[in-house]
Chimera marker file (.cmm) of the C-alpha trace (Angstrom):
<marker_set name="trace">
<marker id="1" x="-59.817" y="4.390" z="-124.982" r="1" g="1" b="0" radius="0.5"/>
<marker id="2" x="-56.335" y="3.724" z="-124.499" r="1" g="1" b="0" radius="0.5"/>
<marker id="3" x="-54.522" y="2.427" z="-121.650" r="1" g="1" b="0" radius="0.5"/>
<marker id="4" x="-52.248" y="3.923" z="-119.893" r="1" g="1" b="0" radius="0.5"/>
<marker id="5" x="-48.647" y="2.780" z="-119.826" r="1" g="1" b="0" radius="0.5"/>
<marker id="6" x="-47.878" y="0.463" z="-116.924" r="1" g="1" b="0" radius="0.5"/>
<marker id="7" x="-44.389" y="0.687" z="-115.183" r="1" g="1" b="0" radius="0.5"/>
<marker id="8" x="-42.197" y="-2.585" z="-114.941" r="1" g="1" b="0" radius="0.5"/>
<marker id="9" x="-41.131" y="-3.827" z="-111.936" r="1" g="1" b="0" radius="0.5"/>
<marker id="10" x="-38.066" y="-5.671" z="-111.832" r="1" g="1" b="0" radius="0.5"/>
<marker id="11" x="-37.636" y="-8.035" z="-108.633" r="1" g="1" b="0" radius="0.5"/>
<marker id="12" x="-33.969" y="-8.694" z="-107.619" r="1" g="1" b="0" radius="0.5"/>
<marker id="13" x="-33.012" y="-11.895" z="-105.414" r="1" g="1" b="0" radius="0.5"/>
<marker id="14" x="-30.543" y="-10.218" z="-102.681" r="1" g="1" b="0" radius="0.5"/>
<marker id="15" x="-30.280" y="-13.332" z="-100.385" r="1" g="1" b="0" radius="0.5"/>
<marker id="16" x="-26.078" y="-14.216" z="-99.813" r="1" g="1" b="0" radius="0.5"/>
<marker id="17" x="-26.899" y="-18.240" z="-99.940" r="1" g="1" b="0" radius="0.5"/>
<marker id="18" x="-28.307" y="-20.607" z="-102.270" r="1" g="1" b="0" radius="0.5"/>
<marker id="19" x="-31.145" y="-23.179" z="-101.399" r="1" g="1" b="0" radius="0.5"/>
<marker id="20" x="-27.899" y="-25.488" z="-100.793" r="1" g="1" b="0" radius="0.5"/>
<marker id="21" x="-26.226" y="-23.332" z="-98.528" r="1" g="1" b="0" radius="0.5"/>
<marker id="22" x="-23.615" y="-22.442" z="-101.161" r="1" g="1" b="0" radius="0.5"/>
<marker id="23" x="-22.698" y="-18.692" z="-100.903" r="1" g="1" b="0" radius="0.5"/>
<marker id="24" x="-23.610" y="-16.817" z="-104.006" r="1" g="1" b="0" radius="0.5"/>
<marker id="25" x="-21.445" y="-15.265" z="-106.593" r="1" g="1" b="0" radius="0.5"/>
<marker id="26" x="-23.579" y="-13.189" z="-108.332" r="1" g="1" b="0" radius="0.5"/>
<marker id="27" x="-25.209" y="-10.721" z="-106.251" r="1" g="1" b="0" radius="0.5"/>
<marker id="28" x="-25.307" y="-7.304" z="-107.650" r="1" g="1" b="0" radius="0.5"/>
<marker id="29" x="-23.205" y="-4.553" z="-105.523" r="1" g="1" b="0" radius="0.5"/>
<marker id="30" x="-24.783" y="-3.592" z="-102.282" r="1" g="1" b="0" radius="0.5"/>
<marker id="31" x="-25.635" y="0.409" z="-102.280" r="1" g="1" b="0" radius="0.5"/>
<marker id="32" x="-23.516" y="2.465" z="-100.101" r="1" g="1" b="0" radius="0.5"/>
<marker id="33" x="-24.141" y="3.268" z="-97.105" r="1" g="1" b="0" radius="0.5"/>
<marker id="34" x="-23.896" y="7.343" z="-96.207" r="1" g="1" b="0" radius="0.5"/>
<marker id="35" x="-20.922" y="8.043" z="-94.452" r="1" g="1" b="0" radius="0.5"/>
<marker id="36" x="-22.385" y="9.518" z="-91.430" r="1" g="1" b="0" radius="0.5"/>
<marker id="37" x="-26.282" y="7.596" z="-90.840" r="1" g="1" b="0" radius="0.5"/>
<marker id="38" x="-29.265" y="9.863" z="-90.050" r="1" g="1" b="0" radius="0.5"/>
<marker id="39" x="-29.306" y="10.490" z="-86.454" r="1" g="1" b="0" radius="0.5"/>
<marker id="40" x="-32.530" y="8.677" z="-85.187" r="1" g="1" b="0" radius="0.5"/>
<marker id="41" x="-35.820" y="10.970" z="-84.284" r="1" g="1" b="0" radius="0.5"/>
<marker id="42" x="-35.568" y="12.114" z="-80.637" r="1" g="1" b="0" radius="0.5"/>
<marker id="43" x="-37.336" y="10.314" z="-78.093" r="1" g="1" b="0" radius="0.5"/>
<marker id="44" x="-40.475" y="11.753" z="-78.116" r="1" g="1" b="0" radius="0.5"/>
<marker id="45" x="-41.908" y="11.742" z="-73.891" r="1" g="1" b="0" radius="0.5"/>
<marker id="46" x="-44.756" y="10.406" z="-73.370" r="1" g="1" b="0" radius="0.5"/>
<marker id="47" x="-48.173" y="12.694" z="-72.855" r="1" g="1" b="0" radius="0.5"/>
<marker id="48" x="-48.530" y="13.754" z="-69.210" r="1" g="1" b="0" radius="0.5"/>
<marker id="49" x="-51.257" y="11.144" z="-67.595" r="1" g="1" b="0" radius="0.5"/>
<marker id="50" x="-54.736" y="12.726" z="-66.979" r="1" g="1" b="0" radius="0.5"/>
<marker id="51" x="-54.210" y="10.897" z="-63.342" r="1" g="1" b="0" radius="0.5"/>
<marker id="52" x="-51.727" y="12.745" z="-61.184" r="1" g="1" b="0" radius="0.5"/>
<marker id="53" x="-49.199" y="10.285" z="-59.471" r="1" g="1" b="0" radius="0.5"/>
<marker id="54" x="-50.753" y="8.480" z="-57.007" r="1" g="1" b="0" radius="0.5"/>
<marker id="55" x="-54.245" y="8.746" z="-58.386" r="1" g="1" b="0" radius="0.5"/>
<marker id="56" x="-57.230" y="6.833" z="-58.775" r="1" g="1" b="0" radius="0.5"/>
<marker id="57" x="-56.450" y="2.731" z="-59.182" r="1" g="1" b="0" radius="0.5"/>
<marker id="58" x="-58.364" y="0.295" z="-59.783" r="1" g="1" b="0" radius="0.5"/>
<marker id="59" x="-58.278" y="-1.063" z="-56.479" r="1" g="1" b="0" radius="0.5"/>
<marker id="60" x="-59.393" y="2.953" z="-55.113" r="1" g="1" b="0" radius="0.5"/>
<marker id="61" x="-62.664" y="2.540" z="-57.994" r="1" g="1" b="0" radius="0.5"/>
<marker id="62" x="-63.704" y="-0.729" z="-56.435" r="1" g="1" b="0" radius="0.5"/>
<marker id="63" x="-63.212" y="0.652" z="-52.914" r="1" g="1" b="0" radius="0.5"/>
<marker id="64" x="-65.703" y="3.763" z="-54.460" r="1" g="1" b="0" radius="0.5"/>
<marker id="65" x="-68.310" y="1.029" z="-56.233" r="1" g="1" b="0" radius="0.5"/>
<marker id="66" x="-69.180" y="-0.802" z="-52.719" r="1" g="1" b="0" radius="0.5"/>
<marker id="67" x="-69.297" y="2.390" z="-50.959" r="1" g="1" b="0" radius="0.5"/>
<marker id="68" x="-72.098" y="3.696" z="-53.529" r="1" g="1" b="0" radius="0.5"/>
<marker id="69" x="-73.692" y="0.461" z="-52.784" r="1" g="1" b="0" radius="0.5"/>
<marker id="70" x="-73.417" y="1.067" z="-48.841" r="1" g="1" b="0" radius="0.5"/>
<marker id="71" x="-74.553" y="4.803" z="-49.149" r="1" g="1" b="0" radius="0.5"/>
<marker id="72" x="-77.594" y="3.331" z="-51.427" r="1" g="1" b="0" radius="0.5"/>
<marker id="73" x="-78.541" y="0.381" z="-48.905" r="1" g="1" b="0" radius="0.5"/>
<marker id="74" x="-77.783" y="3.290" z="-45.738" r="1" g="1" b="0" radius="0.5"/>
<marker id="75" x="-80.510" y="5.186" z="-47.267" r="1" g="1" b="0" radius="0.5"/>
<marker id="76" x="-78.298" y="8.268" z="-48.475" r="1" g="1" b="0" radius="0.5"/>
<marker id="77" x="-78.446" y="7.873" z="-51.862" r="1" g="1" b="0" radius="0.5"/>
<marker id="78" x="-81.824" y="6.748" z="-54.027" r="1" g="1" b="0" radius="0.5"/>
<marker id="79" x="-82.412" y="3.786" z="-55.937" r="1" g="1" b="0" radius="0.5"/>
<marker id="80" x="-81.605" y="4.455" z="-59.677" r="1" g="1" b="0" radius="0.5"/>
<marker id="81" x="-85.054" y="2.001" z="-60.366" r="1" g="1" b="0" radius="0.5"/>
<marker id="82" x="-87.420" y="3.838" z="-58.370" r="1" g="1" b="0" radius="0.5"/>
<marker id="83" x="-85.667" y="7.291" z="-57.445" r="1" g="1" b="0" radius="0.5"/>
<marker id="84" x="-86.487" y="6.628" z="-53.852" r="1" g="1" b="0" radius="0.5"/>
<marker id="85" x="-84.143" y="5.637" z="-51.011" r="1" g="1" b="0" radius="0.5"/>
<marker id="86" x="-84.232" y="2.080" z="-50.064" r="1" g="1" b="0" radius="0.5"/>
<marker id="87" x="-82.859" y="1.181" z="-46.765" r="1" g="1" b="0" radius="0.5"/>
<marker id="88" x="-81.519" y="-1.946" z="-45.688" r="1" g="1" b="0" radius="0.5"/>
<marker id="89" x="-78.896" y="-1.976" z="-42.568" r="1" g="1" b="0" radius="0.5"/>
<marker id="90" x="-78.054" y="-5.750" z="-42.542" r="1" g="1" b="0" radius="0.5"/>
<marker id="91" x="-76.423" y="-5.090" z="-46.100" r="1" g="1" b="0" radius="0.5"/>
<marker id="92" x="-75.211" y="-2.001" z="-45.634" r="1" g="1" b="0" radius="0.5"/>
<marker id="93" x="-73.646" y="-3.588" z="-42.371" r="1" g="1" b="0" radius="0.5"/>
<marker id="94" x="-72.514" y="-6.603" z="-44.813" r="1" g="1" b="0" radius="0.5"/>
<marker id="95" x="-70.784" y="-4.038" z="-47.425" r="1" g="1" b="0" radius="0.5"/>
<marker id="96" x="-69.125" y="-1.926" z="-44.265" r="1" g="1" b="0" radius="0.5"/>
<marker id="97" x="-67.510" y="-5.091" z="-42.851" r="1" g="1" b="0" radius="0.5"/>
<marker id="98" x="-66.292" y="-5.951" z="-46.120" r="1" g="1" b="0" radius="0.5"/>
<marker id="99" x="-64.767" y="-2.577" z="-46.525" r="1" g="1" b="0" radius="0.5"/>
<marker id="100" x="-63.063" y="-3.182" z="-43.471" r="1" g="1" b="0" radius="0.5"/>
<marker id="101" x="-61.820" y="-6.786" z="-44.176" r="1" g="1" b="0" radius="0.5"/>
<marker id="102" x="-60.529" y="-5.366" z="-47.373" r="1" g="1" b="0" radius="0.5"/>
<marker id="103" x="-58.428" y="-2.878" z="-45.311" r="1" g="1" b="0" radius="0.5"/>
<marker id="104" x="-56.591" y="-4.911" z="-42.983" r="1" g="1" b="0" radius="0.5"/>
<marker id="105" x="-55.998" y="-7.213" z="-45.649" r="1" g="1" b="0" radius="0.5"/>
<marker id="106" x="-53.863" y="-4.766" z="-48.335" r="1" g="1" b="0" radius="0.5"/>
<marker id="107" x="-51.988" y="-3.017" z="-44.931" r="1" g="1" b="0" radius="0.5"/>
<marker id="108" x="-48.697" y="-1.421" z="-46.262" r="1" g="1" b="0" radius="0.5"/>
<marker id="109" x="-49.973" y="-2.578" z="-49.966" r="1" g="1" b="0" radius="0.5"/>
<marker id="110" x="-52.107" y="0.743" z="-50.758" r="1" g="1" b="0" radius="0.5"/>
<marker id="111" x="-50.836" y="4.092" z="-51.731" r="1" g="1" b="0" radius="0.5"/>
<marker id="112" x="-51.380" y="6.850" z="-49.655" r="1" g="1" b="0" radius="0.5"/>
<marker id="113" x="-54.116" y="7.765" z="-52.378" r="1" g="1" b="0" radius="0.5"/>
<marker id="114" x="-56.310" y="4.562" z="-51.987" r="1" g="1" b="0" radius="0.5"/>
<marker id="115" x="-55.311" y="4.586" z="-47.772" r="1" g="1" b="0" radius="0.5"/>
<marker id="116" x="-56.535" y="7.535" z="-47.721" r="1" g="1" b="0" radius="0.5"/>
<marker id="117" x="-59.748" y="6.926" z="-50.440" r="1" g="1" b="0" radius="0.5"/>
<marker id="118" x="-60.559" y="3.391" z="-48.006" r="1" g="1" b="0" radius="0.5"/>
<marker id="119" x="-59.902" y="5.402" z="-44.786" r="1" g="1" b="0" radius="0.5"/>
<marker id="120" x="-62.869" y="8.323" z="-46.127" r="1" g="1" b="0" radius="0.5"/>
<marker id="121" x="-65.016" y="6.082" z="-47.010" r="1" g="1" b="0" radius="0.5"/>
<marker id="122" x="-65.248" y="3.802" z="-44.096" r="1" g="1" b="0" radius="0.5"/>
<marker id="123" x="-65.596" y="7.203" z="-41.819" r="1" g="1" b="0" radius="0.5"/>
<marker id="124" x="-68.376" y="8.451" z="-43.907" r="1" g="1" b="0" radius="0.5"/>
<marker id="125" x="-70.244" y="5.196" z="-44.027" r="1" g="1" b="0" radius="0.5"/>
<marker id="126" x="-69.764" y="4.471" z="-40.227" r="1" g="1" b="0" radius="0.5"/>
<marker id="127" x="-71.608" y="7.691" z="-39.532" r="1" g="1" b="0" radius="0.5"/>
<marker id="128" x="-74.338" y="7.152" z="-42.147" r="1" g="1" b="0" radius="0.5"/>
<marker id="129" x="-74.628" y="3.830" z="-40.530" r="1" g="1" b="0" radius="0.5"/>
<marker id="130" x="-74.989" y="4.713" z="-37.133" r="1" g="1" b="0" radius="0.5"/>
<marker id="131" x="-77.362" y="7.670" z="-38.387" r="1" g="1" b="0" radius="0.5"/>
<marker id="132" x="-79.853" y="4.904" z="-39.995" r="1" g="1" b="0" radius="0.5"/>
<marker id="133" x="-79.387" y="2.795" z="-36.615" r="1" g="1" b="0" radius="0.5"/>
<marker id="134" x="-80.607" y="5.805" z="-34.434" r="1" g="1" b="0" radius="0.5"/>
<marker id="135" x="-83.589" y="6.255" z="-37.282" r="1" g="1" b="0" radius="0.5"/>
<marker id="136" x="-84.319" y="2.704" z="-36.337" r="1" g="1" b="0" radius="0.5"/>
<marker id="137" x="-83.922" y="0.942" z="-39.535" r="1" g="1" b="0" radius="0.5"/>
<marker id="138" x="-84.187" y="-2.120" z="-39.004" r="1" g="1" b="0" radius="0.5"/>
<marker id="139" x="-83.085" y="-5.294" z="-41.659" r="1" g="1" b="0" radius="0.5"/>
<marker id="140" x="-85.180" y="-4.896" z="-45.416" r="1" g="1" b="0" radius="0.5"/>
<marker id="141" x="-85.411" y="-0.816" z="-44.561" r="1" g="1" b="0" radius="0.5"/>
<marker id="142" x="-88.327" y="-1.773" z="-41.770" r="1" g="1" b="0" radius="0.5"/>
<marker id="143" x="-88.424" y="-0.110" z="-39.085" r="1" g="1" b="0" radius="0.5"/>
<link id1="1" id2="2" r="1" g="1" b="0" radius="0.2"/>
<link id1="2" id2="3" r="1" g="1" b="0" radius="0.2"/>
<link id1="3" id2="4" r="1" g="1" b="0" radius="0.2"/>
<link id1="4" id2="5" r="1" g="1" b="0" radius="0.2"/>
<link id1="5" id2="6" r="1" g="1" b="0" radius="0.2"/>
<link id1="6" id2="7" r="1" g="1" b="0" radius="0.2"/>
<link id1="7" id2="8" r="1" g="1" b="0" radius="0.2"/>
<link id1="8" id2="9" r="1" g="1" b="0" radius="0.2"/>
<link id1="9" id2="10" r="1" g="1" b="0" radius="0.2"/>
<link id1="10" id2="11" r="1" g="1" b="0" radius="0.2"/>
<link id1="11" id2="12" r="1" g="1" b="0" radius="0.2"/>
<link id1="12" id2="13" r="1" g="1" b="0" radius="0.2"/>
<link id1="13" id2="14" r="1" g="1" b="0" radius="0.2"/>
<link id1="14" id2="15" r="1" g="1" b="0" radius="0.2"/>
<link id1="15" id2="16" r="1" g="1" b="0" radius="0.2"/>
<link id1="16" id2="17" r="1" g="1" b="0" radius="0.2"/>
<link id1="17" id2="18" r="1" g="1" b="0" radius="0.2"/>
<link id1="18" id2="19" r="1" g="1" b="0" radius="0.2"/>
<link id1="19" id2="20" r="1" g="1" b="0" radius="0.2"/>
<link id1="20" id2="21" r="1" g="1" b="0" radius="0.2"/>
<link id1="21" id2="22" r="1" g="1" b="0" radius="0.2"/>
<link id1="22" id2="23" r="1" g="1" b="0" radius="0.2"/>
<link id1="23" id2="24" r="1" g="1" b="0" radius="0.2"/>
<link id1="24" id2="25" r="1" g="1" b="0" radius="0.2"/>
<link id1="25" id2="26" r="1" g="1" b="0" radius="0.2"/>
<link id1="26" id2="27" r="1" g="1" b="0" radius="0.2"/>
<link id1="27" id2="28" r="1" g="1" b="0" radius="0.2"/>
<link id1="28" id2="29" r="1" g="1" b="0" radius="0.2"/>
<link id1="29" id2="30" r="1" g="1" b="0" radius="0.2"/>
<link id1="30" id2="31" r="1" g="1" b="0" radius="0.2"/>
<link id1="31" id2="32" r="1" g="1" b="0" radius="0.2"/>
<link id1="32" id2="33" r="1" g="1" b="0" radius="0.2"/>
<link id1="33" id2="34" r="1" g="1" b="0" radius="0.2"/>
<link id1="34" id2="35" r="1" g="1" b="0" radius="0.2"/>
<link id1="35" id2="36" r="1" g="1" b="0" radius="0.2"/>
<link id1="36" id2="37" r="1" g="1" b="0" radius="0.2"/>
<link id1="37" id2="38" r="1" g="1" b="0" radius="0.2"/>
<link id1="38" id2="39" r="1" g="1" b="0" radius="0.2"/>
<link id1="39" id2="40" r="1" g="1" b="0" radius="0.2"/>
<link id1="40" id2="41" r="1" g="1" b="0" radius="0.2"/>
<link id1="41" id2="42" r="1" g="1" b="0" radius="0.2"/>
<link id1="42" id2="43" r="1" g="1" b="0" radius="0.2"/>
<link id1="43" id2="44" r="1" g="1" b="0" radius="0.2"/>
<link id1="44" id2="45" r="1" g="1" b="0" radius="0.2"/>
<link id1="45" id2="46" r="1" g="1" b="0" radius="0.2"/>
<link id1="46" id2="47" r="1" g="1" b="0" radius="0.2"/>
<link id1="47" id2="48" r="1" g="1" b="0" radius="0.2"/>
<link id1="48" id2="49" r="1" g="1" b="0" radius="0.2"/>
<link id1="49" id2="50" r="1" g="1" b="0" radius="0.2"/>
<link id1="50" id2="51" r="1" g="1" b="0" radius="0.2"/>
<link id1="51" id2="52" r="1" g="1" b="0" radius="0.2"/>
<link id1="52" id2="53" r="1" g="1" b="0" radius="0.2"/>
<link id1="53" id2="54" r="1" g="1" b="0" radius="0.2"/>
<link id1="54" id2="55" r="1" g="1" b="0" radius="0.2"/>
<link id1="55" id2="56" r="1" g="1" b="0" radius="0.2"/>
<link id1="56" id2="57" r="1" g="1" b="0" radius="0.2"/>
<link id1="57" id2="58" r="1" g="1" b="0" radius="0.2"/>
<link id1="58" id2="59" r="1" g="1" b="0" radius="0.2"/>
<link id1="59" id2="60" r="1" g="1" b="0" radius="0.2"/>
<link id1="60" id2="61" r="1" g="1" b="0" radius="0.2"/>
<link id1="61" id2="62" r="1" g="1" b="0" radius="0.2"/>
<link id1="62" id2="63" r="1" g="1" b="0" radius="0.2"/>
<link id1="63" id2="64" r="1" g="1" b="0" radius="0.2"/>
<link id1="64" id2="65" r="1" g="1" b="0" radius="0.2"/>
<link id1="65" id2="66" r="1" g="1" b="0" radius="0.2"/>
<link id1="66" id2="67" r="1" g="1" b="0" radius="0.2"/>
<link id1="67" id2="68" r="1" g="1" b="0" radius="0.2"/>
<link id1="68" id2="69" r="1" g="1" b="0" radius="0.2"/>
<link id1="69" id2="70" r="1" g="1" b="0" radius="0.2"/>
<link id1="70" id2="71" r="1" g="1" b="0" radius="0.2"/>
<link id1="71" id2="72" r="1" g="1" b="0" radius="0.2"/>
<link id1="72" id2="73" r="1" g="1" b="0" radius="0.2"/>
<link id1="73" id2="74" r="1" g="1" b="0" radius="0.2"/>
<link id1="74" id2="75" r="1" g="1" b="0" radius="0.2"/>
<link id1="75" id2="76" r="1" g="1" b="0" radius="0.2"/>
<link id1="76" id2="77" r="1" g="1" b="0" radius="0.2"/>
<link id1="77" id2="78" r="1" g="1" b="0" radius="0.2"/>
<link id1="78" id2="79" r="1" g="1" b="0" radius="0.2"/>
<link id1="79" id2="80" r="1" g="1" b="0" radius="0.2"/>
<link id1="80" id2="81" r="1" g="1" b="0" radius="0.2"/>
<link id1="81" id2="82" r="1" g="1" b="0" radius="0.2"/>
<link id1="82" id2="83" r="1" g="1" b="0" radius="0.2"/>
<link id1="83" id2="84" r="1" g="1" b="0" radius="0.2"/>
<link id1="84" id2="85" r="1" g="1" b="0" radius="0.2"/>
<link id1="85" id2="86" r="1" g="1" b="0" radius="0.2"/>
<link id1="86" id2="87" r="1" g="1" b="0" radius="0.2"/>
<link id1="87" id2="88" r="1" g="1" b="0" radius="0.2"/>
<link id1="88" id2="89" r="1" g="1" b="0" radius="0.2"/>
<link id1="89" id2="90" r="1" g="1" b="0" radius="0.2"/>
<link id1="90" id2="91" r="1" g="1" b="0" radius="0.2"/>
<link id1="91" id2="92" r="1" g="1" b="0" radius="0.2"/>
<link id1="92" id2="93" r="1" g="1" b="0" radius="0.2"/>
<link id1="93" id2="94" r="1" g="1" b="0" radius="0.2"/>
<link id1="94" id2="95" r="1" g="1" b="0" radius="0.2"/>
<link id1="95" id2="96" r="1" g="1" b="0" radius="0.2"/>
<link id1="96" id2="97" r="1" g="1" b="0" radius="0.2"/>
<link id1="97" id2="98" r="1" g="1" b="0" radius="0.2"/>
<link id1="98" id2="99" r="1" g="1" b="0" radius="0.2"/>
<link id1="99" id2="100" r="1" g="1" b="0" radius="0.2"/>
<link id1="100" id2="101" r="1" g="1" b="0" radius="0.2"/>
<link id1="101" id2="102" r="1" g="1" b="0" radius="0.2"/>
<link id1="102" id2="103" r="1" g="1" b="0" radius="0.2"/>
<link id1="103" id2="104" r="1" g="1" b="0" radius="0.2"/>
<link id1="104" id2="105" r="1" g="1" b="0" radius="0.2"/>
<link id1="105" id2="106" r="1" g="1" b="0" radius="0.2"/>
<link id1="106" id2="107" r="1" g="1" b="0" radius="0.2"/>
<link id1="107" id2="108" r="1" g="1" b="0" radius="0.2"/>
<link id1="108" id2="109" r="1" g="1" b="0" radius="0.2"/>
<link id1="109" id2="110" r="1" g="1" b="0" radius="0.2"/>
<link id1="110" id2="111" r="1" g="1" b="0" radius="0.2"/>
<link id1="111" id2="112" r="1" g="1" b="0" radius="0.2"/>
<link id1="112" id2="113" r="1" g="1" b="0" radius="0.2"/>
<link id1="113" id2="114" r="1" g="1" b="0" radius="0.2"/>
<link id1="114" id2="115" r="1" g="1" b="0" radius="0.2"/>
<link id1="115" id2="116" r="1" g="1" b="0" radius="0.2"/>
<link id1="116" id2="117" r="1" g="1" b="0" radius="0.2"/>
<link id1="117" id2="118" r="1" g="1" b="0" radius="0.2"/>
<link id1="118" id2="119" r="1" g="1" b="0" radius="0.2"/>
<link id1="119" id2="120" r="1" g="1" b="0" radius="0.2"/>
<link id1="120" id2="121" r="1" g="1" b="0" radius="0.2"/>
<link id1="121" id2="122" r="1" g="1" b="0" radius="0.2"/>
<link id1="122" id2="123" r="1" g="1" b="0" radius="0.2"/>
<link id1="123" id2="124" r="1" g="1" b="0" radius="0.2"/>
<link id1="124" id2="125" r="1" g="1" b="0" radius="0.2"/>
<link id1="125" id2="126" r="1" g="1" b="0" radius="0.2"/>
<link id1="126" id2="127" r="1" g="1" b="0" radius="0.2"/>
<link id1="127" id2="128" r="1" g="1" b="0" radius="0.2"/>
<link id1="128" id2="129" r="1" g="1" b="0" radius="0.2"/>
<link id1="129" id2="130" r="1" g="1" b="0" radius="0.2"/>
<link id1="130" id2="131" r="1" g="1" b="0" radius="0.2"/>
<link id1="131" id2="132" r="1" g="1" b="0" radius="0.2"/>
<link id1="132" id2="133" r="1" g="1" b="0" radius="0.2"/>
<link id1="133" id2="134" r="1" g="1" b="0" radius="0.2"/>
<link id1="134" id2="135" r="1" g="1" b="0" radius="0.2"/>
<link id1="135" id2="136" r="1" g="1" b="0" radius="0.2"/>
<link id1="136" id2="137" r="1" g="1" b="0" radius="0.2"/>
<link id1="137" id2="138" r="1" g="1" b="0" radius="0.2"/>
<link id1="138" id2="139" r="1" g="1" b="0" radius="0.2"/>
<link id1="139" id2="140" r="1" g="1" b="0" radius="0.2"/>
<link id1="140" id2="141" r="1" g="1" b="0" radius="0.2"/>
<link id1="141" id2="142" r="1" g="1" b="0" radius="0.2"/>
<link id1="142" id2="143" r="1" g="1" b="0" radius="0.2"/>
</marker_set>
């Protein structure tokens, strides 16, 4: 078989200085630049966000994860493990206390999306709460 023809590459030094700092004589002529440059690509926009402006945060999903863990220690929503309900109103008194701390202490630092998110979900609890309280639910989901 025969091989095919390979292409030579020829490598030309282009610095201006020598490794003494003397300025070089012999560099080959610089190409020329086009008169009038390519105009740069427009600036493409970014994608519109999936999240509409003043959407779900961080801060609003945390505020949802303890109030799943509330709801699931009220009662109102099963245990994943065993697919039934278990009750405990000393935590789920723990969790709405914490939910309240954590309000007072980001005043004037929420958005009116996670006020609002913190604001719903403290309501809802309060009333699930006193719900299991009028059940008579006592601490451990005893009565």
């Amino acid at each position: 078989m025969t091989e095919p023809a390979r292409e030579t590459i020829k490598t030309v030094d282009r610095r201006h200085f020598t490794a003494d700092g003397a300025r070089r004589e012999d560099l080959p002529p610089e190409e020329a630049l086009p008169a009038n440059p390519p105009e740069p690509p427009a600036k493409q926009e970014a994608p519109p966000s999936k999240v509409p402006e003043g959407g779900p945060s961080l801060f609003s999903e945390h505020v949802r994860s303890i109030a799943i863990q509330t709801a699931m220690a009220l009662g109102a929503i099963p245990d994943p493990a065993t697919g039934r309900p278990a009750r405990d109103i000393e935590i789920a008194g723990s969790l709405i206390d914490l939910l309240e701390t954590l309000r007072e202490k980001t005043k004037g630092n929420l958005s009116a999306y996670e006020s609002r998110a913190m604001d719903d979900a403290l309501g809802q609890l309060r009333i699930l709460y006193v719900e299991a309280q009028s059940k008579g639910v006592g601490p451990g989901g005893k009565p």
